[in-house]
C-alpha positions as CSV (number, residue, x, y, z in Angstrom):
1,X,112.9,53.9,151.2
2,X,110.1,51.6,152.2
3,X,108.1,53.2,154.5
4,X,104.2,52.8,154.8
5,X,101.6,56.3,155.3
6,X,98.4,55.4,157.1
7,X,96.6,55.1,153.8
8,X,96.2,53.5,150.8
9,X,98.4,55.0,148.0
10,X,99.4,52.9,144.9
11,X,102.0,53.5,142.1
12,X,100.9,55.3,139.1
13,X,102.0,52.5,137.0
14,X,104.6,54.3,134.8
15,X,108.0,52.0,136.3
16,X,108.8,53.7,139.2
17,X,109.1,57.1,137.6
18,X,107.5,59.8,139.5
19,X,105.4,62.3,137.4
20,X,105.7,66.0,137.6
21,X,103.1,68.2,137.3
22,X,103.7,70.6,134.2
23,X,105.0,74.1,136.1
24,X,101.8,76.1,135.2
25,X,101.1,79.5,136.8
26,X,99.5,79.5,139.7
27,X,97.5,82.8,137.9
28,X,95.5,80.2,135.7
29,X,93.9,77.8,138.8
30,X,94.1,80.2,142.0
31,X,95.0,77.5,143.9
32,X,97.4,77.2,146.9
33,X,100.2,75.1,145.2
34,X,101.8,72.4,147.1
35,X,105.7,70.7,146.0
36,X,106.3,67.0,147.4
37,X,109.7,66.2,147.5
38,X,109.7,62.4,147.7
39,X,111.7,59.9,146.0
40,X,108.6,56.8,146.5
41,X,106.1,56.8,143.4
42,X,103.7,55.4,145.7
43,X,104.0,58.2,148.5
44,X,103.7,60.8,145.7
45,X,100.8,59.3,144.2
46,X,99.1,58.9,147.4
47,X,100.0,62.4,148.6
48,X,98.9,63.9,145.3
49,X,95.6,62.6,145.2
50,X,94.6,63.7,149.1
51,X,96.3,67.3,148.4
52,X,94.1,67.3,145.0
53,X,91.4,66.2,146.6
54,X,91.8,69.2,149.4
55,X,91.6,71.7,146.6
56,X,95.9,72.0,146.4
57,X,97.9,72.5,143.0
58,X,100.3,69.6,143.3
59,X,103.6,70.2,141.8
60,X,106.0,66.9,142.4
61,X,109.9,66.2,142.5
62,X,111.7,63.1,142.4
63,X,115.2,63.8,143.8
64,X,116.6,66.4,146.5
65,X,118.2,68.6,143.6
66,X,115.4,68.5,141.2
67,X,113.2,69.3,144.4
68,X,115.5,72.5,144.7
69,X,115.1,73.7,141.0
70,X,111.3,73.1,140.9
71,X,111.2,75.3,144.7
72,X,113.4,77.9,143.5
73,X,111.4,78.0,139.8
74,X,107.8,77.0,140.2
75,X,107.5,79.5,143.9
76,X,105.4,76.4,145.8
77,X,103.1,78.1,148.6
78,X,104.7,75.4,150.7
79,X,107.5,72.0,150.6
80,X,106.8,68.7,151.6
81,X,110.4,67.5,151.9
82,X,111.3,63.8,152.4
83,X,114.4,63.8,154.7
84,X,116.0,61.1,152.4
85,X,116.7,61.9,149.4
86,X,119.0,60.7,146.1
87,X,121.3,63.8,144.9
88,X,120.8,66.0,147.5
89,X,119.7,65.4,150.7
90,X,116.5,66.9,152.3
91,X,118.4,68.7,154.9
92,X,120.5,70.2,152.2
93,X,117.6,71.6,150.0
94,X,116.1,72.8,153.2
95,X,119.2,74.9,154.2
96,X,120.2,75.8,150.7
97,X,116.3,76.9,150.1
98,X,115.7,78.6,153.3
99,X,118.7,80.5,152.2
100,X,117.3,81.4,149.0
101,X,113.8,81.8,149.4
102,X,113.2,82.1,153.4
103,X,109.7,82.8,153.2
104,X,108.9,79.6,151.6
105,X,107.6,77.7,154.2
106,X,108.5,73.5,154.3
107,X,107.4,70.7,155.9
108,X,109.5,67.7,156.6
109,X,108.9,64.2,156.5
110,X,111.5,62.2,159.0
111,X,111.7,58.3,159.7
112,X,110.6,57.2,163.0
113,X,113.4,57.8,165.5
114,X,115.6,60.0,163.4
115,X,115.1,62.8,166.3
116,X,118.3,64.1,165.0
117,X,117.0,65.0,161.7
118,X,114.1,66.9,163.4
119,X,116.5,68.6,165.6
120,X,118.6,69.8,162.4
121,X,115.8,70.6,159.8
122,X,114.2,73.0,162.4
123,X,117.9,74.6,163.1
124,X,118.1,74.8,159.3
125,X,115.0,76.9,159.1
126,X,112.3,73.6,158.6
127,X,108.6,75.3,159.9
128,X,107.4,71.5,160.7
129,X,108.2,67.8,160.8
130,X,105.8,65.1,160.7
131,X,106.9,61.2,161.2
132,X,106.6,58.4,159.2
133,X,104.5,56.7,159.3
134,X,102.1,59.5,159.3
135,X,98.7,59.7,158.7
136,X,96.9,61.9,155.8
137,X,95.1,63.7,158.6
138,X,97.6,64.9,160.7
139,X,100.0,66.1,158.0
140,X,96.9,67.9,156.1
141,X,96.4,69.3,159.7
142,X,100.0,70.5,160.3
143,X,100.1,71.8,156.7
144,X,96.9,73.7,157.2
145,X,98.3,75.3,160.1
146,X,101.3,76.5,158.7
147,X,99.8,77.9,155.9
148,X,97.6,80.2,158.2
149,X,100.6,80.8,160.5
150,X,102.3,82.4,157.1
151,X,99.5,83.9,155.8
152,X,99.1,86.1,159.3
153,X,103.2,86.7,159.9
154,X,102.7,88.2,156.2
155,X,99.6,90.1,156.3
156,X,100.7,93.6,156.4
157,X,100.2,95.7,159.2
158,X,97.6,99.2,159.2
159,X,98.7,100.2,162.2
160,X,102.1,101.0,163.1
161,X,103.1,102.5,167.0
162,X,106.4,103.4,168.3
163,X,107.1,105.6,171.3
164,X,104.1,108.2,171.6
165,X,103.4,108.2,168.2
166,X,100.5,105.8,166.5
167,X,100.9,105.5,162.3
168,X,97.3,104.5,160.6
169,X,98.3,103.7,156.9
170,X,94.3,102.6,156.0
171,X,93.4,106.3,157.3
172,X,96.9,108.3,156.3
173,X,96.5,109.7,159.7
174,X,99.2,110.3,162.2
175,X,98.6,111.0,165.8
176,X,101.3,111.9,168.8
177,X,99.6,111.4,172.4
178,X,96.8,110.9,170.5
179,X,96.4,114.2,168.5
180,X,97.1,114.7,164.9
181,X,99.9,115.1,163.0
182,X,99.8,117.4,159.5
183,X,102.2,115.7,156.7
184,X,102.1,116.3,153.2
185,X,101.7,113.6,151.2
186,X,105.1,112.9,150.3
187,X,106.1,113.1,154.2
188,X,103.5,110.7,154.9
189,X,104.4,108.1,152.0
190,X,108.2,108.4,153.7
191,X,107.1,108.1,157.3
192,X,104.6,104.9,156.3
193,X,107.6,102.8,154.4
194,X,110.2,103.6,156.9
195,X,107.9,102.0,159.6
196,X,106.9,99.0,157.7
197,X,110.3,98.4,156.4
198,X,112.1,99.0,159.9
199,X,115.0,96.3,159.2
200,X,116.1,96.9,155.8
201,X,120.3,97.6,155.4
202,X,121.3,101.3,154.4
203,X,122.3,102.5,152.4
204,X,118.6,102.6,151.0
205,X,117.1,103.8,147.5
206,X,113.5,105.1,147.1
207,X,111.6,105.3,143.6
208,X,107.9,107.0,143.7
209,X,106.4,103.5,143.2
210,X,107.8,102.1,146.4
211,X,107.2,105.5,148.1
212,X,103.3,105.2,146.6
213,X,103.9,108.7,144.9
C-alpha cells in the first residue's frame, strides 16, 4: 500500500523485509509491549522508532497470519493492525483474535474513506480505528487511552454490593444493612469468588488456590 503517516519514517534498508523484534519476555524489560501489524517497512520503521521512543516494547509482523501467530504467542499489551493485509486480512486476524484472546485490546489502521472497514472492525470486537494518513500524535493519543481504558475495566474490584448486602474483600468484612456479617474463613473465600466471578458457566470446580485457602 502506499500511503504516507504525518511524519518522517524511512526504510530500514534490509530490501523491503520487515524486521521482527526477537519475542523476549516482557519479564526482562517491564515494558508495555506494543505489536504492529503492517505490511510497509517504512510504516514499521517509523512506528517503531516513536513507540520506542515513548518507552513501548515493539514487537513487529509482516503479514495478517504471521500478525496472528506473534498475538496469540508473544501476548502484546495491545495490536496495531493495518486493515490490509497479504495472507490474512486485518479484519480476519481481528475476528479470529478477539475470539481467541478477547482481552487483547487492537487498534486499527483504515484508508481514508473505507468507513466500511471501521464499521466492521468495531463489530468484530476492534477497541479503535485511526485513519490514514494519521498523525504520530493522535494514534499515540488514541493508544494511550485505550491502554488506560483496559487497565481500569481490569483492575479488580474491593468492593462488591448486591441487594442489601456490601462485600469488602481488602477488609474480609461483610455487612447486611450495614451491620456485620460473621463467616469463617472458608465461607468468606466462597462468598468473595462467587461475587467477583458472577458470569462464569456451571458447572464450576474450586481448588484451595482459587478459593485463597
Amino acid at each position: 500500500m502506499n500511503t504516507k503517516m504525518k511524519f518522517n519514517a524511512e526504510s530500514n534498508g534490509d530490501g523491503g523485509h520487515i524486521s521482527e523484534a526477537p519475542a523476549t519476555a516482557r519479564a526482562t524489560s517491564g515494558k508495555t509491549r506494543i505489536l504492529i501489524v503492517e505490511d510497509e517497512p517504512a510504516m514499521v520503521q517509523g512506528l517503531r522508532d516513536n513507540f520506542e521512543y515513548e518507552g513501548y516494547e515493539v514487537i513487529s509482523a509482516g503479514d495478517g497470519l504471521a500478525g496472528l501467530e506473534r498475538a496469540l504467542s508473544d501476548s502484546p499489551d495491545l495490536v496495531v493492525l493495518d486493515v490490509m493485509m497479504p495472507r490474512m486480512s486485518g479484519l480476519d486476524v481481528c475476528k479470529q483474535l478477539k475470539s481467541k484472546r478477547p482481552g487483547i485490546p487492537i487498534i486499527m489502521l483504515t484508508a481514508r474513506g473505507q468507513e466500511i472497514d471501521k464499521v466492521v472492525g468495531l463489530e468484530l470486537g476492534a477497541d479503535d480505528y485511526v485513519t490514514k494518513p494519521f498523525s504520530i500524535r493522535e494514534l499515540m493519543a488514541r493508544v494511550k487511552a485505550v491502554l488506560r481504558r483496559i487497565s481500569t475495566q481490569s483492575a479488580p474490584s474491593e468492593i462488591y454490593r448486591f441487594s442489601d448486602v456490601e462485600v469488602n474483600v481488602r477488609s474480609n468484612q461483610v455487612l447486611r444493612n450495614g451491620a456485620p456479617i460473621d463467616l469463617s474463613a472458608k465461607e468468606f473465600a466462597l462468598l468473595a469468588y462467587f461475587v467477583a466471578h458472577p458470569a462464569e458457566p456451571e458447572p464450576r470446580s474450586f481448588t484451595r488456590r482459587r478459593l485463597g485457602l
